[in-house]
Backbone as CSV, one residue per row, in Angstrom:
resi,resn,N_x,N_y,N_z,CA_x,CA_y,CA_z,C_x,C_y,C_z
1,UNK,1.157,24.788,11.951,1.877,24.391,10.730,2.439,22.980,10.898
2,UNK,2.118,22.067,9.811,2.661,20.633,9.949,4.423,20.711,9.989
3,UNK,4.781,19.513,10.627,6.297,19.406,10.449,6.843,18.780,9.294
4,UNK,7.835,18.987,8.961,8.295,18.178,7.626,8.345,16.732,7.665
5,UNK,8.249,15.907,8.878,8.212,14.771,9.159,6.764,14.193,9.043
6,UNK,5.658,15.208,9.405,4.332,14.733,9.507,3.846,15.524,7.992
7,UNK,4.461,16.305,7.361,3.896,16.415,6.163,4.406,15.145,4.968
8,UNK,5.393,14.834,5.303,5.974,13.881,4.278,5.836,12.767,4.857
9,UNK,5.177,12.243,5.668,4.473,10.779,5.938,3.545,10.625,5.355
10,UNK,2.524,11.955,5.906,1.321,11.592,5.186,0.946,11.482,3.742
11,UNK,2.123,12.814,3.439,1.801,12.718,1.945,2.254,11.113,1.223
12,UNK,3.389,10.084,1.612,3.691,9.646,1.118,2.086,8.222,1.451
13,UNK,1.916,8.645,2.694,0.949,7.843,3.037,-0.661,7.599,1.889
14,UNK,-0.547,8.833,1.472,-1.917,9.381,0.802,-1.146,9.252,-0.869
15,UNK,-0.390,9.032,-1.234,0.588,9.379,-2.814,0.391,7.297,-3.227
16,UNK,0.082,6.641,-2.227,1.045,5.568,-2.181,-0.710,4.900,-3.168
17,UNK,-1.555,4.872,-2.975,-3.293,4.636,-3.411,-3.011,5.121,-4.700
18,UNK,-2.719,6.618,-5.060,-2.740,6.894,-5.980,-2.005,6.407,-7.476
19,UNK,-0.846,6.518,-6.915,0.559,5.912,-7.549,0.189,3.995,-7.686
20,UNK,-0.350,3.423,-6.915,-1.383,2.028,-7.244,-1.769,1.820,-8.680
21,UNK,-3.087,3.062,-8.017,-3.915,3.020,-9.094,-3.498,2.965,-10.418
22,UNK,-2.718,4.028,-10.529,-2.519,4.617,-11.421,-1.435,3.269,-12.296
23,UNK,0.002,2.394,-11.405,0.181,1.421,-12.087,-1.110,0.527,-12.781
24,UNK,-1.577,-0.033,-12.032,-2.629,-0.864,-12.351,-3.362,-0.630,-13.610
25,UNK,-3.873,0.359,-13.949,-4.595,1.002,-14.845,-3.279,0.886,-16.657
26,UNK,-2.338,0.969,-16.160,-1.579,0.975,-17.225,-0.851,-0.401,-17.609
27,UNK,-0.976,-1.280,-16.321,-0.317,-2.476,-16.554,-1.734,-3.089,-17.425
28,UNK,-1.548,-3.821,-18.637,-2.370,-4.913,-19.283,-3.271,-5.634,-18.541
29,UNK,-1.871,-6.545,-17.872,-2.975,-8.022,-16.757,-1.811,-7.831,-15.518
30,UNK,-2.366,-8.094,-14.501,-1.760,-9.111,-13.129,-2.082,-10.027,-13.394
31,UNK,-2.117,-10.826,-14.043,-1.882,-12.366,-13.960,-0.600,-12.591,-14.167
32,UNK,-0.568,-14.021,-12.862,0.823,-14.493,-12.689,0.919,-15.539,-13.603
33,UNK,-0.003,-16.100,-14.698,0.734,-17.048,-15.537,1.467,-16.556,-16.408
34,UNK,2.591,-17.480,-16.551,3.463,-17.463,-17.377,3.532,-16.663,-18.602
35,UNK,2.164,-17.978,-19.247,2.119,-17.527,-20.699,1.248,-16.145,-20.815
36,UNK,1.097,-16.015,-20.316,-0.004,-14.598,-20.035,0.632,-13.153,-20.217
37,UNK,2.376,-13.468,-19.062,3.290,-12.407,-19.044,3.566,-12.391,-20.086
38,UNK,4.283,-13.360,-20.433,4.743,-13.759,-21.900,4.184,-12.720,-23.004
39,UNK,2.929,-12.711,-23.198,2.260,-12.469,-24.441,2.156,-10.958,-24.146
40,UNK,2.188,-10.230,-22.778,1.492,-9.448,-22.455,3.018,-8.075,-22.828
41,UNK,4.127,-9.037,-22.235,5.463,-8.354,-22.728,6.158,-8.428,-23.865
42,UNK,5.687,-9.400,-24.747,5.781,-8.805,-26.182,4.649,-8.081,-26.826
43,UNK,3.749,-7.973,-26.768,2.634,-7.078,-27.269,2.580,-5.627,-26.558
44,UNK,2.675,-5.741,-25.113,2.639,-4.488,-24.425,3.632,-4.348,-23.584
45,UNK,5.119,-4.137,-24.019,6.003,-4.327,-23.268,6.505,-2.765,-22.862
46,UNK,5.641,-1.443,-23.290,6.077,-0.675,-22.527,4.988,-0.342,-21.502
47,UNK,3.987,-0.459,-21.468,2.855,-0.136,-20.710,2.877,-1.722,-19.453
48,UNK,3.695,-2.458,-19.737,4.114,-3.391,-18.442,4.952,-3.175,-17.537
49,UNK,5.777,-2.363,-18.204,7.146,-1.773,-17.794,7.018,-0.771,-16.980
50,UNK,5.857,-0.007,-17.470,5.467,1.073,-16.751,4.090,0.729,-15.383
51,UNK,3.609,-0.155,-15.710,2.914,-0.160,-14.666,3.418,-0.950,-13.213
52,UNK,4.571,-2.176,-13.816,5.185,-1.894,-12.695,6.297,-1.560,-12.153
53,UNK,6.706,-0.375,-12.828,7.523,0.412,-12.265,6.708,1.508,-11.272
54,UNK,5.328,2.160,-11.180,4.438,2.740,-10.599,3.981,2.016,-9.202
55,UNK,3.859,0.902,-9.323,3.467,-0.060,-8.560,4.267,-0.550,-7.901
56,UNK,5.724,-0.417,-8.193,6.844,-0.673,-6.946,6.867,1.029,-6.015
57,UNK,6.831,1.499,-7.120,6.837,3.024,-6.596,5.985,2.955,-5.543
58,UNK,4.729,3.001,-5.610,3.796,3.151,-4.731,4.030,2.119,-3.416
59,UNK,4.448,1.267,-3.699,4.660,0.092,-2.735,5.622,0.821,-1.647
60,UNK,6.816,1.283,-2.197,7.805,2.080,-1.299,7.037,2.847,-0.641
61,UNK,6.280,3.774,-1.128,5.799,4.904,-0.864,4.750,4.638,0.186
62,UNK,3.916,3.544,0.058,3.196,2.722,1.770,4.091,2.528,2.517
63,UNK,5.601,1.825,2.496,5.839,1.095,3.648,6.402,2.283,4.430
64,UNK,7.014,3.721,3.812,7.057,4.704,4.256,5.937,5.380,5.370
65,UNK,5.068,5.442,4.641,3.568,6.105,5.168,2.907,5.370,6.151
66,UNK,3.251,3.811,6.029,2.824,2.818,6.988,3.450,2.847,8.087
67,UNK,4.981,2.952,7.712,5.622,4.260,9.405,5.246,5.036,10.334
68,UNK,5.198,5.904,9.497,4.120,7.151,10.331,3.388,7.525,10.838
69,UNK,2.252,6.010,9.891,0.912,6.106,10.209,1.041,5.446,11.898
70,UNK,2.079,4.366,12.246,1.836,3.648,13.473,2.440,4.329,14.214
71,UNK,3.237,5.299,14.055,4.203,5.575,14.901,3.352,7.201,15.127
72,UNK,2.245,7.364,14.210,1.603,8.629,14.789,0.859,8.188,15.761
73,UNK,0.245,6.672,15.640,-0.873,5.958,16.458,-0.594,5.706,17.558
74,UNK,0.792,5.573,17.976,1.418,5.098,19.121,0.993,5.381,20.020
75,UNK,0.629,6.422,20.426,0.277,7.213,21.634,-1.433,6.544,21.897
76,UNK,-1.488,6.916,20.887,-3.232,6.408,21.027,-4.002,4.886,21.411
77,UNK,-2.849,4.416,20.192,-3.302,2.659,20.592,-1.812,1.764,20.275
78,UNK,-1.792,1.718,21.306,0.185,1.774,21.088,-0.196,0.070,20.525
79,UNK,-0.670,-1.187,21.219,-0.419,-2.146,20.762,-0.857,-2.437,19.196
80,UNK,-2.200,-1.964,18.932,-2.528,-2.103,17.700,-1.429,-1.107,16.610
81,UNK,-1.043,-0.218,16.687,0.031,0.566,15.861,1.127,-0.388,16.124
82,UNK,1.713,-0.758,16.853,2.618,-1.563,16.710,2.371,-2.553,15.623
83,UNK,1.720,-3.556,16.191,1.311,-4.822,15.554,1.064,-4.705,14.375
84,UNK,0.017,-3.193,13.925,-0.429,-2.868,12.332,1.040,-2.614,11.646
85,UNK,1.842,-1.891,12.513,3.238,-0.962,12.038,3.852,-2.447,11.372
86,UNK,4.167,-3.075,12.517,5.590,-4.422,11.929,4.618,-5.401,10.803
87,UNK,3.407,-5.541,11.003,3.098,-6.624,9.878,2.635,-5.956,8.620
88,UNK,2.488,-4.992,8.674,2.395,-4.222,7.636,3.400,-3.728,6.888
89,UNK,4.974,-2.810,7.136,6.021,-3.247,6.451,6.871,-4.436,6.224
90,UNK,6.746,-5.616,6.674,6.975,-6.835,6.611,6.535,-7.228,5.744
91,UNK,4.714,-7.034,5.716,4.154,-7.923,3.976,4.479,-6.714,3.259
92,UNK,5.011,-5.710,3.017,4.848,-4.987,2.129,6.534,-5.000,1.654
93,UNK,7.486,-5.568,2.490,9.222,-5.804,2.305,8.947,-7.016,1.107
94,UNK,8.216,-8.412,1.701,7.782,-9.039,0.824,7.263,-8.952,-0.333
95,UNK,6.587,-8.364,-0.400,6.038,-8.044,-1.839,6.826,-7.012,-2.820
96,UNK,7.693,-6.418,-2.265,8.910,-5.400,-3.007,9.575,-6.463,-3.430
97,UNK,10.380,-7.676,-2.472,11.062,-8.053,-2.976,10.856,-9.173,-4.454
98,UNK,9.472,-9.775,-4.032,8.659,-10.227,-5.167,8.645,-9.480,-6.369
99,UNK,8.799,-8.408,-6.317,8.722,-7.473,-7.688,9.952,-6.808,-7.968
100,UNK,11.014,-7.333,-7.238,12.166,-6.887,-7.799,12.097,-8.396,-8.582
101,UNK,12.513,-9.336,-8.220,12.801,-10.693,-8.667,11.848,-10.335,-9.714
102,UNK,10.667,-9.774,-10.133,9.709,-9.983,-11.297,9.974,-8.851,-12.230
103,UNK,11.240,-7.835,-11.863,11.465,-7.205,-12.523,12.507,-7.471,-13.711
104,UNK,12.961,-8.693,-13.349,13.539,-9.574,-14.421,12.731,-10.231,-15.752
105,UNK,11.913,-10.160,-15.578,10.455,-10.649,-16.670,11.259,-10.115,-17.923
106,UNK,10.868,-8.604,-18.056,11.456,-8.194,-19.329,12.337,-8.595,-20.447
107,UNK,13.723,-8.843,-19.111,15.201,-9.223,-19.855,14.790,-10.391,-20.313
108,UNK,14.024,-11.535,-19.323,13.663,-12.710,-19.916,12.926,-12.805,-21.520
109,UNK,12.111,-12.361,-21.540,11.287,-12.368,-22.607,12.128,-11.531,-24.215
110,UNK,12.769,-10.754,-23.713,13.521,-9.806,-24.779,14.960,-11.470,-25.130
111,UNK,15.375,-11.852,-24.224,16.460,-12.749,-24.461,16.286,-13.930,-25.440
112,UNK,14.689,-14.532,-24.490,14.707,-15.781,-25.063,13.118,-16.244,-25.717
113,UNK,13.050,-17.081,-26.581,11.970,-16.975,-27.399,10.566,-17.261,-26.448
114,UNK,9.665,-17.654,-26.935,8.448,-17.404,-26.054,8.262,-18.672,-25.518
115,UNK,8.201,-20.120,-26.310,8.522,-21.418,-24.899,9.556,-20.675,-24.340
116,UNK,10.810,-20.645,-24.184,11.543,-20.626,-23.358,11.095,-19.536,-22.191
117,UNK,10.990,-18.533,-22.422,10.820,-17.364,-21.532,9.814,-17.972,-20.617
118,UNK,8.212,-18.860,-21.494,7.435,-19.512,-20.813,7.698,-20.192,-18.999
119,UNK,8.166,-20.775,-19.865,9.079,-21.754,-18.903,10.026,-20.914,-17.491
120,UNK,11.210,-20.580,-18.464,11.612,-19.935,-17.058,10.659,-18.859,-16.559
121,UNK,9.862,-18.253,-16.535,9.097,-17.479,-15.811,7.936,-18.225,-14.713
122,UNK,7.377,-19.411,-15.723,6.512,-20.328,-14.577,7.452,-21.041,-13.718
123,UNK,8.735,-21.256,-13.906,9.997,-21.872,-12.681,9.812,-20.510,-11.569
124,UNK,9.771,-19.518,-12.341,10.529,-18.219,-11.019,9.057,-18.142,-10.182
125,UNK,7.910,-18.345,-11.058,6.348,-18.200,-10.578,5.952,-18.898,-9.202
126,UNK,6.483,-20.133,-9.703,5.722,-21.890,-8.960,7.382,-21.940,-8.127
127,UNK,8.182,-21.427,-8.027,9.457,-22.122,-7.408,9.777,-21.453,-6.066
128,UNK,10.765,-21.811,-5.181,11.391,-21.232,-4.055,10.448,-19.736,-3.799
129,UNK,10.117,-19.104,-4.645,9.947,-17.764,-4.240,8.459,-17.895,-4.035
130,UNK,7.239,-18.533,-4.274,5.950,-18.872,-4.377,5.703,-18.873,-2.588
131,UNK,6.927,-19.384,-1.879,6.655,-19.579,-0.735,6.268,-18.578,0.291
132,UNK,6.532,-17.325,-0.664,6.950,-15.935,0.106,4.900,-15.461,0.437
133,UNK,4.893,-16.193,-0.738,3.170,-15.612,-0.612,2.258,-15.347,-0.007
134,UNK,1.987,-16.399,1.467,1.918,-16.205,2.265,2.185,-15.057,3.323
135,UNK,3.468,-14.699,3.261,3.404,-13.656,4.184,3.338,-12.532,3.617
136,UNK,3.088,-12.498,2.289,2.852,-10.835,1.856,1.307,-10.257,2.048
137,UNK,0.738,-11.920,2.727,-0.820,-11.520,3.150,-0.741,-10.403,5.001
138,UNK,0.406,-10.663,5.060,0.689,-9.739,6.421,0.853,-8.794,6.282
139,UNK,1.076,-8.191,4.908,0.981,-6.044,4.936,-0.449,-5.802,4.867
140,UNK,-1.549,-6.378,4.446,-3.083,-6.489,4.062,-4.093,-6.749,5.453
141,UNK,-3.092,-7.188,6.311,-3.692,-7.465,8.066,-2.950,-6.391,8.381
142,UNK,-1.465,-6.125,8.448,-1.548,-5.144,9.053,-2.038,-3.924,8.998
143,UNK,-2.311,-3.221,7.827,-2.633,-1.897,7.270,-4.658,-2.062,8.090
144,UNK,-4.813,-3.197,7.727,-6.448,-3.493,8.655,-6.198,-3.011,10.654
145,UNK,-5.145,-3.674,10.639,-5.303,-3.441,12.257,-5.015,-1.662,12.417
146,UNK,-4.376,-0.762,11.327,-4.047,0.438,11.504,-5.338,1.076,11.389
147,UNK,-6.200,0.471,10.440,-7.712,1.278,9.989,-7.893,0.939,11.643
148,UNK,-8.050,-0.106,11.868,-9.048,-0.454,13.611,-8.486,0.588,14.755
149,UNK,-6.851,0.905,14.304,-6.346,1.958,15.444,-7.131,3.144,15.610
150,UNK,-6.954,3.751,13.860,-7.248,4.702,13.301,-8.639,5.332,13.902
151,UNK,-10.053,3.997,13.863,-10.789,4.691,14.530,-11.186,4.840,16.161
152,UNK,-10.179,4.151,16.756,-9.555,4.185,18.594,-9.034,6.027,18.455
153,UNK,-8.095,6.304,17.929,-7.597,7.811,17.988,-8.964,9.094,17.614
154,UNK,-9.947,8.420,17.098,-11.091,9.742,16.858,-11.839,9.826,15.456
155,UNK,-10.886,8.644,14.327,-11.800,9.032,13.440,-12.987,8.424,13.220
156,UNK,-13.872,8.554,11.982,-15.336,8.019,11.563,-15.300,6.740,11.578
157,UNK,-15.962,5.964,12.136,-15.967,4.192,11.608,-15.769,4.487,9.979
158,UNK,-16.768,5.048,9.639,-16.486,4.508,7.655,-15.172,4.765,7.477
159,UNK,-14.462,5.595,7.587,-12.854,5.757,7.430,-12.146,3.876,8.053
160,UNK,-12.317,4.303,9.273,-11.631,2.649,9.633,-12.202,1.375,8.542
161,UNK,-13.827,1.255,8.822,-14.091,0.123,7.483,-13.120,0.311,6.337
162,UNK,-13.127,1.555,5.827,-12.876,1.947,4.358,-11.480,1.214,4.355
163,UNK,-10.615,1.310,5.497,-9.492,0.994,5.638,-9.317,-0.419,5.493
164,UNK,-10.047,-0.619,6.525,-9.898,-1.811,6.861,-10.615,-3.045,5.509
165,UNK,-11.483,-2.589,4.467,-11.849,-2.965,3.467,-10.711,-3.386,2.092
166,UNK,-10.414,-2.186,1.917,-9.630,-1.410,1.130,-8.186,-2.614,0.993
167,UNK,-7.843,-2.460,2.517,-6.926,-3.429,2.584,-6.737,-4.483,2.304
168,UNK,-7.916,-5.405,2.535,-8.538,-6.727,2.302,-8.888,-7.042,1.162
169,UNK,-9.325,-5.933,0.494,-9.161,-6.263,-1.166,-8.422,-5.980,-1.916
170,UNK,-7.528,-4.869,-1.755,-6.596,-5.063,-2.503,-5.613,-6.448,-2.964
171,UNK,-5.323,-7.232,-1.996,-4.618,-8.146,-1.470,-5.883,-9.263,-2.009
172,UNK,-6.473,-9.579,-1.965,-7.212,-10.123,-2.876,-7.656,-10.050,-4.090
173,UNK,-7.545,-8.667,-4.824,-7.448,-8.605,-6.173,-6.140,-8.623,-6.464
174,UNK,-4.901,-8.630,-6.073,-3.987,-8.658,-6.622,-3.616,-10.865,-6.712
175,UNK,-4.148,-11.257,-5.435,-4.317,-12.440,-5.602,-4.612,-13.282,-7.003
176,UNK,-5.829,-12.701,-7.298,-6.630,-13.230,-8.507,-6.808,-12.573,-9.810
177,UNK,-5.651,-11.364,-9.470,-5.237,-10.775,-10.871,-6.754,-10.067,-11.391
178,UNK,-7.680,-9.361,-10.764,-8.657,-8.608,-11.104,-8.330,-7.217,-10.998
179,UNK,-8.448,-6.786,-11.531,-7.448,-5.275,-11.854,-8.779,-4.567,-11.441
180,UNK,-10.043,-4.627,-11.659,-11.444,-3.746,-10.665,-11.480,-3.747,-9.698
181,UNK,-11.034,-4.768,-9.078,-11.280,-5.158,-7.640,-10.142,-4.338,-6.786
182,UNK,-8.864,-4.322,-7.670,-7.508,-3.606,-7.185,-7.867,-2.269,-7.037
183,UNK,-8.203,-1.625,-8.138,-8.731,-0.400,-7.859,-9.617,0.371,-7.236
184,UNK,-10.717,-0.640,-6.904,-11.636,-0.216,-5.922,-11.063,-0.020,-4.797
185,UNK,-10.113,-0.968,-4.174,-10.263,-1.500,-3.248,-9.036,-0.245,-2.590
186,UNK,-8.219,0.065,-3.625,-7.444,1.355,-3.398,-8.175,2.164,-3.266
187,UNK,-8.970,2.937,-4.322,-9.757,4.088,-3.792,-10.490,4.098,-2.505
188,UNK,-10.576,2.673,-2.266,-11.550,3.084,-0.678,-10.614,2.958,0.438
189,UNK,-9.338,2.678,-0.112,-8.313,2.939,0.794,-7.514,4.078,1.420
190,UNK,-7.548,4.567,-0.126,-7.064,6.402,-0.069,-8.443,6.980,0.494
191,UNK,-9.653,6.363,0.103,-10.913,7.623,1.333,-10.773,7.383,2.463
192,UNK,-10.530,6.551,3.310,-10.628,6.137,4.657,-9.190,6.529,5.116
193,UNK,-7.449,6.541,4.420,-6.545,7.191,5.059,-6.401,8.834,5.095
194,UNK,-7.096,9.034,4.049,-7.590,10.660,3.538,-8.585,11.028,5.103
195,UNK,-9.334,10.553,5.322,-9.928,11.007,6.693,-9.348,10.694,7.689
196,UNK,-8.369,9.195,7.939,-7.751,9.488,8.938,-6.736,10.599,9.172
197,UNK,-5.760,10.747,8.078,-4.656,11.527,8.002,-4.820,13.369,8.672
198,UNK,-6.675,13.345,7.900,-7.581,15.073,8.491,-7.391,14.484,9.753
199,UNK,-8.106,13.877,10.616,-7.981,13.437,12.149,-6.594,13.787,13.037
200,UNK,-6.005,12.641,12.764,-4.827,12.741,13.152,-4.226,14.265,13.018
201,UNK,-4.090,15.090,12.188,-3.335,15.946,11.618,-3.623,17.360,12.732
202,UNK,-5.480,16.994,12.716,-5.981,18.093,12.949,-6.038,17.750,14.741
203,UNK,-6.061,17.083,15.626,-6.130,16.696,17.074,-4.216,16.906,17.130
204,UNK,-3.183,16.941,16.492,-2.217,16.944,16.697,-1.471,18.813,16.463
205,UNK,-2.378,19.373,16.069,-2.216,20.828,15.711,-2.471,21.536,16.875
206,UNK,-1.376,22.671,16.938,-1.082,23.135,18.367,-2.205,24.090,18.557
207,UNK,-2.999,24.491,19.407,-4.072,25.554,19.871,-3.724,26.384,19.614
208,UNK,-4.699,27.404,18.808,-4.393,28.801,18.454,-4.182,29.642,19.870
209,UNK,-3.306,30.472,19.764,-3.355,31.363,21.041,-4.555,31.993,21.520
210,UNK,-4.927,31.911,20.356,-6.314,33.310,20.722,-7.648,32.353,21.553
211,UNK,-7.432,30.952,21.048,-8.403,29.403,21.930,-7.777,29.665,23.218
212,UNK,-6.591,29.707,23.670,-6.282,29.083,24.354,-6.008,30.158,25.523
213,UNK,-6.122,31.718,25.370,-6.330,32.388,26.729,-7.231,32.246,26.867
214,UNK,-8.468,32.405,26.710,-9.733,32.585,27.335,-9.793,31.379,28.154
215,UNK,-9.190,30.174,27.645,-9.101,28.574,28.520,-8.693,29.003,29.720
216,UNK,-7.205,30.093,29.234,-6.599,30.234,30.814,-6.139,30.742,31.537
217,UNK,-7.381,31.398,31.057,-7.801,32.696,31.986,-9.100,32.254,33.286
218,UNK,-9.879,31.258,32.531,-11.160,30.508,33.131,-10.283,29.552,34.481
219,UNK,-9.141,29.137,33.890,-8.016,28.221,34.912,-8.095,29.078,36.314
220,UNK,-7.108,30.072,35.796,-7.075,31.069,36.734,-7.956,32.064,37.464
């Protein structure tokens, strides 16, 4: 029987793809221009609202699962779980905090007319915070180095690729605001942690008694 610690990692681990998707699909556009938000939050200002409110959701819900996942790996490939563990909630702290600051969009656009909102939104876009961008490419390497752990502990290469894919595009469709590419790149993310999570789960499950006399009895 799983523990409540290893059932609620994984699940949050495996919830976090879904809960993605599922923003994505309801948000309009990821595009970071201005006028784009602009138009996109007066025309579709509850289905923006909602997708990224799903999409922070899910974000929490990785850096959780991205826990677990290294700290289940530890044993197995302690440096790569490490390394996947810290750069992976690191770009993923980054990118929360990016979407809190963008969770101001709304009030903007509801306040002030559409140049204006324009404007201050391409300031918050292009300004001080643009700099962060860069390192939110470090949750997208790390979650890659966890797929590479992932298949060190026992699972399928396609699971690790899938991972290690998955990762790499997401973070690149969210780059270039392609909402297909986002979703693919999730689903092949949730198949490849979906098989690691069976792996892991199942090499960590205690021997049935009934396996394990005949073992040692053969001992003895």
């Amino acid at each position: 029987m799983l523990s409540k610690s290893t059932f609620a990692g994984a699940a949050a681990l495996l919830a976090a793809p879904i809960v993605v998707i599922a923003g994505t699909l309801a948000q309009p556009t990821l595009s970071d221009d201005a006028a784009t938000q602009v138009a996109a939050f007066t025309v579709h200002r509850g289905p923006m609202i909602a997708g990224m409110t799903l999409r922070t959701t899910g974000l929490i819900l990785l850096i959780a699962g991205t826990v677990w996942l290294a700290l289940t790996l530890a044993p197995r490939a302690p440096r790569l779980a490490m390394a996947g563990g810290v750069l992976g909630v690191l770009g993923s702290l980054v990118v929360l905090f990016e979407s809190g600051v963008g969770a101001a969009a709304p009030a903007i656009v509801d306040t002030l007319d559409r140049a204006q909102a324009t404007a201050v939104l391409d300031h918050i876009n292009t300004g001080p915070i643009s700099a962060l961008d860069p390192l939110s490419i470090l949750g997208d390497v790390g979650i890659a180095l966890l797929g590479i752990a992932v298949a060190r502990a026992g699972a399928p290469r396609w699971a690790a690729a899938a991972i290690v894919i998955g990762a790499l595009g997401e973070g690149a469709g969210f780059a270039t605001g392609t909402k297909a590419l986002v979703i693919i790149s999730f689903a092949l993310l949730f198949a490849g942690l979906l098989q690691a999570v069976r792996t892991l789960v199942t090499r960590a499950a205690p021997q049935p008694a009934a396996e394990a006399a005949p073992q040692a009895a053969a001992v003895s």
